[in-house]
C-alpha positions in Angstrom: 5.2 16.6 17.1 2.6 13.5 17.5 4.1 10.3 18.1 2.7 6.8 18.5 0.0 6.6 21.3 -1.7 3.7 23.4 -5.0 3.0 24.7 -6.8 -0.1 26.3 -8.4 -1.6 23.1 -7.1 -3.6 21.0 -5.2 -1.7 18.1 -3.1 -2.9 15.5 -1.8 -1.9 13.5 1.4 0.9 -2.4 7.3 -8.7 -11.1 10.0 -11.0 -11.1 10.0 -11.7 -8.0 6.3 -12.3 -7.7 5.3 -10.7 -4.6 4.0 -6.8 -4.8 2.0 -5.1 -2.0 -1.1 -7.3 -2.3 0.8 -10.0 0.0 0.2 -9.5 3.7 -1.0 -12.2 6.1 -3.1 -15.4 6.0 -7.3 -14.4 5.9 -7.7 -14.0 9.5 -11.9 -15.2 10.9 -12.8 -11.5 12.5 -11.6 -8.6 12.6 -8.4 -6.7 13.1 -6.2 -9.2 15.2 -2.9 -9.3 17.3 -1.5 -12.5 15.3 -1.3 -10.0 12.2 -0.2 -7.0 13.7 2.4 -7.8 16.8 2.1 -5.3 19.2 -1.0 -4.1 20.6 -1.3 -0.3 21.6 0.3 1.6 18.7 -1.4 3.5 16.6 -1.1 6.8 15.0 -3.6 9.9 14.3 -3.6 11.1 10.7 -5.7 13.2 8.0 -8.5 12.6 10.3 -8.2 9.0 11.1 -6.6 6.6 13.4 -4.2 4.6 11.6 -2.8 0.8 13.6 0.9 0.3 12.8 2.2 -2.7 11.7 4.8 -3.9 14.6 6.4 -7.0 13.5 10.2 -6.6 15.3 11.6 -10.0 15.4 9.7 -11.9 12.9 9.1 -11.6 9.2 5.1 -10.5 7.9 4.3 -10.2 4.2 4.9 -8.4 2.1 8.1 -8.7 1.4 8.1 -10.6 3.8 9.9 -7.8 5.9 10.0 -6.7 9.8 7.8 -3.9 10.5 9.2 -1.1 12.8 6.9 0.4 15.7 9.5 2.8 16.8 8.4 6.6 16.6 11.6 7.7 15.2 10.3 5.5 12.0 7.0 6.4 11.8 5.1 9.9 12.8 3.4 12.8 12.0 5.2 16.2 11.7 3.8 19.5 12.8 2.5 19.5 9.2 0.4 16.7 10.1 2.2 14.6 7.6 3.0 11.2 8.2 6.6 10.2 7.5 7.6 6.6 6.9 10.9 5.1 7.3 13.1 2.1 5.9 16.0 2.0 8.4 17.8 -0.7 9.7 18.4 -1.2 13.4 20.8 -4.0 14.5 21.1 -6.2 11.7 17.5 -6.3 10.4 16.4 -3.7 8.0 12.9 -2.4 9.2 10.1 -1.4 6.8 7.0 0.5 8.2 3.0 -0.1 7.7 -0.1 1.9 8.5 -3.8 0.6 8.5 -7.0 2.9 8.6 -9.0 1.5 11.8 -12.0 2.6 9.8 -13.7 -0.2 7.7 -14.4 1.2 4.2 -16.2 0.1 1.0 -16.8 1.9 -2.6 -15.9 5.2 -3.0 -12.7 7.5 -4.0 -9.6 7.4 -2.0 -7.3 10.0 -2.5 -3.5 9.8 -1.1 -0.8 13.0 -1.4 2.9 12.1 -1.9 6.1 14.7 -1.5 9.3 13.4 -2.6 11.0 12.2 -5.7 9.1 8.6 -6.2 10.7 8.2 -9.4 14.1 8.2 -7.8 13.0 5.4 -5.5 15.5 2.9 -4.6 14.7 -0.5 -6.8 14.2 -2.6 -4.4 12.0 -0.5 -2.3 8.3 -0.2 -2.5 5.5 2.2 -1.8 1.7 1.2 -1.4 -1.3 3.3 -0.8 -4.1 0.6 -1.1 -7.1 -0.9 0.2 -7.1 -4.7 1.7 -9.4 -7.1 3.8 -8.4 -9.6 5.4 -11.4 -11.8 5.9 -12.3 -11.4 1.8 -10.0 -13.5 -0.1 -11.8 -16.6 -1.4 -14.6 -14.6 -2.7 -12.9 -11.2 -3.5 -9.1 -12.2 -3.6 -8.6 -9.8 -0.1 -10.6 -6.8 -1.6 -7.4 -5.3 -2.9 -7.1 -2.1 -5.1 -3.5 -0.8 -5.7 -1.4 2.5 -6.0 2.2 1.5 -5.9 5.6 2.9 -6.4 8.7 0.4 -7.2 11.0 -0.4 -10.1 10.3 -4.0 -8.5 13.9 -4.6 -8.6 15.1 -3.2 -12.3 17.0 -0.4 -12.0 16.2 0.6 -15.6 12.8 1.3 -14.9 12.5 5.1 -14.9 8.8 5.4 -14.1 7.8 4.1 -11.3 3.4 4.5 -10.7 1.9 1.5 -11.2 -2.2 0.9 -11.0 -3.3 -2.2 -9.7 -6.0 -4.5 -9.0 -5.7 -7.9 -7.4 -5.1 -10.5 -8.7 -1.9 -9.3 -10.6 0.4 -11.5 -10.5 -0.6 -14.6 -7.9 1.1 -17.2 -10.7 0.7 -16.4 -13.6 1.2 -12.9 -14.1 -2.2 -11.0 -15.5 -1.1 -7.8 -17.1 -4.0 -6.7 -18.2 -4.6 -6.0 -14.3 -2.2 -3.2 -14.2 -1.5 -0.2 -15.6 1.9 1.9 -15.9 1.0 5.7 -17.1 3.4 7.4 -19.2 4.2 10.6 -17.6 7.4 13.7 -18.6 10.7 13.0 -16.5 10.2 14.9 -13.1 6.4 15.1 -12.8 6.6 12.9 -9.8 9.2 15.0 -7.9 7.9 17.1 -5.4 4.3 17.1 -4.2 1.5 14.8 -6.3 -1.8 13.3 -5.6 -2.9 10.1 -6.8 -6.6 8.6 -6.7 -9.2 5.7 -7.2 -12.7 5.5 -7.8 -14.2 2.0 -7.0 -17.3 1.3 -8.3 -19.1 -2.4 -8.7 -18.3 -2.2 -12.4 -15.3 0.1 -12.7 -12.3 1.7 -10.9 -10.8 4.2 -12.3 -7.1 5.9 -11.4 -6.0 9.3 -11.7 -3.0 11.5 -10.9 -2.5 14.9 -10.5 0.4 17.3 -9.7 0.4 19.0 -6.5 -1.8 18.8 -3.8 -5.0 18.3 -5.0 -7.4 16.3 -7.9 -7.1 19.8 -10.0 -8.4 18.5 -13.6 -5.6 20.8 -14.7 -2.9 18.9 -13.3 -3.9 15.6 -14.5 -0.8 13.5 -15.0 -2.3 9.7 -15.2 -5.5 8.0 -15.9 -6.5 4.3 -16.1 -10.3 2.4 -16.6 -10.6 -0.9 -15.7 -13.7 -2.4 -16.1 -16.1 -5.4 -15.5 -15.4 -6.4 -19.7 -12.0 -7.6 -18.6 -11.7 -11.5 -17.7 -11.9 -13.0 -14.6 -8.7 -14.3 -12.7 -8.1 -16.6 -9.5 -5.8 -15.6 -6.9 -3.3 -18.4 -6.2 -2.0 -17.6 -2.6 -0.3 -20.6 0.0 -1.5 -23.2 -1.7 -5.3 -21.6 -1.6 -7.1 -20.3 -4.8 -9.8 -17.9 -4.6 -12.7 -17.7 -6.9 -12.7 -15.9 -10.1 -12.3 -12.2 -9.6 -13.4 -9.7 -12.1 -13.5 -6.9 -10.2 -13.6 -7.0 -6.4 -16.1 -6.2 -3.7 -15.3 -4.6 -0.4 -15.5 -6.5 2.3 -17.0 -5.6 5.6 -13.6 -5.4 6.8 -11.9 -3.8 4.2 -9.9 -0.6 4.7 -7.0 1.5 3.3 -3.1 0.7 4.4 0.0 2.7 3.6 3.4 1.0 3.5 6.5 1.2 2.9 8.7 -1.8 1.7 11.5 -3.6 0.5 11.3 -6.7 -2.1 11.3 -10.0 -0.9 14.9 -11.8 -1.0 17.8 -13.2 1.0 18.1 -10.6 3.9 16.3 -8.0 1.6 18.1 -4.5 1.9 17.4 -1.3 -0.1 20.4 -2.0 -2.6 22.1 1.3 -1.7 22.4 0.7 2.0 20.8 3.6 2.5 18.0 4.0 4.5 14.9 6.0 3.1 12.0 7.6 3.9 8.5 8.6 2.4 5.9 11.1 3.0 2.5 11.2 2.9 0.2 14.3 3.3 -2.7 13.6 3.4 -5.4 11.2 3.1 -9.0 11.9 1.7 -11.9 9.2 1.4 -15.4 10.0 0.2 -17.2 7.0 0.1 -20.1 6.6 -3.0 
């Protein structure tokens, strides 16, 4: 079994209450950087990349805002090779967990497989497979395209994959930004594979059961494309520029994480802690 590993360079490390995965940290000027990501010398090998994990132990990051766990019985890769993720709480502090690709990546399809029940998700627990730049969010609001899981805190909600693309819902709410695919009870249990294509002009989502894009097995699909309107991301006290659709930056790249919604000592509303897997990770850039 792989656990977290170190080296000498720096490495760092998916409504109503307004804050989904798109939140992370203030726009940082370069690159990857210890102020965002706590700890240096975690990281984590996975579908072919090194991923940085999110350490944040004894004070609160976005989203959420939550604590971000470094430990390796929270976050690892099996003898699968698939990366398990963890909400657990240690002490008093309930610990979610992060990942981020150390490889900068632009257009292209990015392709994330998913085992477990994600419709049974707690509500206020949330799962993002996404792409996000710091450095890009006055131009392209952070570069941020979204695959999420959450019932965002209704426990009515019975499906629970969500499309996305940033802005959403930086006040007010944009809901032609998102997209919830209608899908039989139980397609989501078990193994399923979920995708976007991001080109200048369109992205387009697709999902798929099992463990591949199988045209077959198509589940979900979503267009959104440069005829929509544009929308400002209101963040801090910032606004970006109009955003239609949004660039890469040269520092964008895809993140996992796992979550719980923002709130008074936010807790998965069980008590329970959770866990999520991913298998794998494909990107195949245009």
């Amino acid at each position: 079994m792989k656990h977290l590993t170190s080296s000498w360079s720096l490495i760092i490390v998916v409504l109503a209450l307004n804050l989904s995965a798109c939140y992370q940290s203030d726009p940082k000027p370069a690159s990857f950087s210890t102020s965002e990501f706590g700890r240096v010398g975690d990281s984590i090998r996975f579908s072919g990349y090194d991923w940085k994990v999110k350490v944040y132990e004894n004070s609160v990051q976005g989203p959420g805002p939550n604590y971000f766990s470094g430990n390796e019985r929270d976050i690892f890769i099996d003898e699968n090779g698939f990366l398990h993720m963890k909400i657990v709480k240690r002490g008093e502090k309930w610990m979610s967990t992060e990942v981020v690709a150390d490889k900068f990546t632009g257009y292209g399809t990015y392709r994330f497989t998913v085992e477990g029940n994600m419709d049974a998700l707690d509500k206020n627990l949330v799962v993002g497979l996404f792409t996000w730049d710091n450095n890009s969010f006055q131009e392209q609001a952070n570069s941020e395209v979204d695959i999420e899981f959450s019932r965002w805190g209704d426990e009515s909600i019975t499906r629970t994959l969500q499309y996305g693309v940033q802005p959403i819902n930086f006040g007010p709410y944009f809901p032609e930004r998102s997209n919830k695919p209608a899908y039989p009870e139980g397609t989501v249990d078990g193994v399923s594979t979920h995708e976007f294509t991001w080109e200048k002009d369109q992205i387009t989502w697709r999902s798929y059961s099992g463990d591949s894009a199988d045209p077959e097995n198509k589940f979900g699909e979503w267009v959104f494309n440069s005829t929509n309107p544009a929308r400002v991301k209101n963040e801090g006290g910032r606004s970006s520029d109009p955003v239609v659709i949004p660039a890469p930056g040269s520092t964008t790249s895809a993140r996992i994480n796992f979550w719980i919604l923002t709130g008074i000592n936010p807790a998965p509303s069980d008590g329970q802690e959770h866990e999520v897997i991913v298998r794998k990770f494909e990107y195949t850039p245009l």
